[in-house]
C-alpha positions in Angstrom: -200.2 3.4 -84.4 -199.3 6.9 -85.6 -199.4 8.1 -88.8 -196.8 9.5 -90.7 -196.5 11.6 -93.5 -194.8 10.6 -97.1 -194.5 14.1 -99.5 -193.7 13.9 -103.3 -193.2 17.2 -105.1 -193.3 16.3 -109.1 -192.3 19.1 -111.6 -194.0 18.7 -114.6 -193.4 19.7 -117.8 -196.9 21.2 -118.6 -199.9 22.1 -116.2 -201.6 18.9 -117.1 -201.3 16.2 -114.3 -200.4 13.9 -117.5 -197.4 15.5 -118.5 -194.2 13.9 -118.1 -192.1 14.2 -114.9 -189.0 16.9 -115.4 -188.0 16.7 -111.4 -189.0 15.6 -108.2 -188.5 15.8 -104.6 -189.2 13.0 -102.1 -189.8 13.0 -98.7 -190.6 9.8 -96.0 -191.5 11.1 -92.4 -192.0 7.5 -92.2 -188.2 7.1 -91.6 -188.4 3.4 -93.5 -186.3 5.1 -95.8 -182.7 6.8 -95.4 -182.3 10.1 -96.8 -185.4 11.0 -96.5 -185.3 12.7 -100.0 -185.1 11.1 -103.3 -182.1 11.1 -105.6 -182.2 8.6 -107.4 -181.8 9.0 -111.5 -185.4 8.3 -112.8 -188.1 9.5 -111.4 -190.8 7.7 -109.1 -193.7 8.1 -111.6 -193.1 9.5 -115.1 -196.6 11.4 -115.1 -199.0 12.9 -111.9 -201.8 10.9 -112.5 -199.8 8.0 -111.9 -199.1 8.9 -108.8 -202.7 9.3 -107.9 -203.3 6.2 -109.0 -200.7 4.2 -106.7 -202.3 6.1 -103.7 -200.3 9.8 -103.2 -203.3 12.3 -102.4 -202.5 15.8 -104.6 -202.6 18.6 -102.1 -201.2 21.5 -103.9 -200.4 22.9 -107.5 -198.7 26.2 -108.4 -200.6 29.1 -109.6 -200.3 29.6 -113.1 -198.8 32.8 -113.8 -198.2 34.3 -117.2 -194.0 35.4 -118.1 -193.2 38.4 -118.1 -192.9 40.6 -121.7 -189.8 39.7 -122.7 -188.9 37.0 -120.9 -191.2 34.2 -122.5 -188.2 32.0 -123.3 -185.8 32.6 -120.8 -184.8 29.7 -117.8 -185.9 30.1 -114.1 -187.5 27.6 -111.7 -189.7 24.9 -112.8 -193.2 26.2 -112.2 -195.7 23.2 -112.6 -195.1 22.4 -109.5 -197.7 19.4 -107.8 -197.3 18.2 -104.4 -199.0 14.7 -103.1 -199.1 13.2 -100.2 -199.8 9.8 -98.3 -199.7 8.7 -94.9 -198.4 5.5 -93.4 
C-alpha cells in the first residue's frame, strides 16, 4: 500500500496553537475526497491543537515578524499560518 499525503493549512487568529480557526485550506492526495481542497463554511477544527489531537502531524508555522511603523492596524494576509499533515 502506498501512502498518501493529507495537508491542512489553519490560519489562526493568534500565534498560539489554541486560538481559534480564522481560515483554512485543505488538501487530500488521498483522492477519497473530490476537490481536493476544502470549502466548506466551518472550519475542520475550531483550534490547532485539535487537530493534533485527531492525528494531523504540525510541520510548519510562519515566522513571526513584527508590522511595520505605521502599519500596525492595517489588513494584509493572515500570518499565523500552521500547516499539518497526515498520511493515509
Amino acid at each position: 500500500m502506498t501512502l498518501r499525503q493529507q495537508v491542512l493549512v489553519l490560519y489562526l487568529s493568534t500565534s498560539a496553537l489554541d486560538s481559534p480557526v480564522v481560515g483554512w485550506s485543505r488538501y487530500d492526495g488521498t483522492g477519497a475526497t473530490r476537490p481536493t481542497t476544502g470549502d466548506s463554511d466551518e472550519p475542520p477544527y475550531s483550534d490547532g491543537l485539535e487537530a493534533l489531537k485527531d492525528g494531523w502531524r504540525l510541520f510548519q508555522v510562519s515566522p513571526l515578524l513584527p508590522p511595520q511603523a505605521g502599519a500596525e492596524y492595517g489588513t494584509s494576509f493572515l500570518k499565523h499560518e500552521f500547516f499539518f499533515e497526515k498520511l493515509s
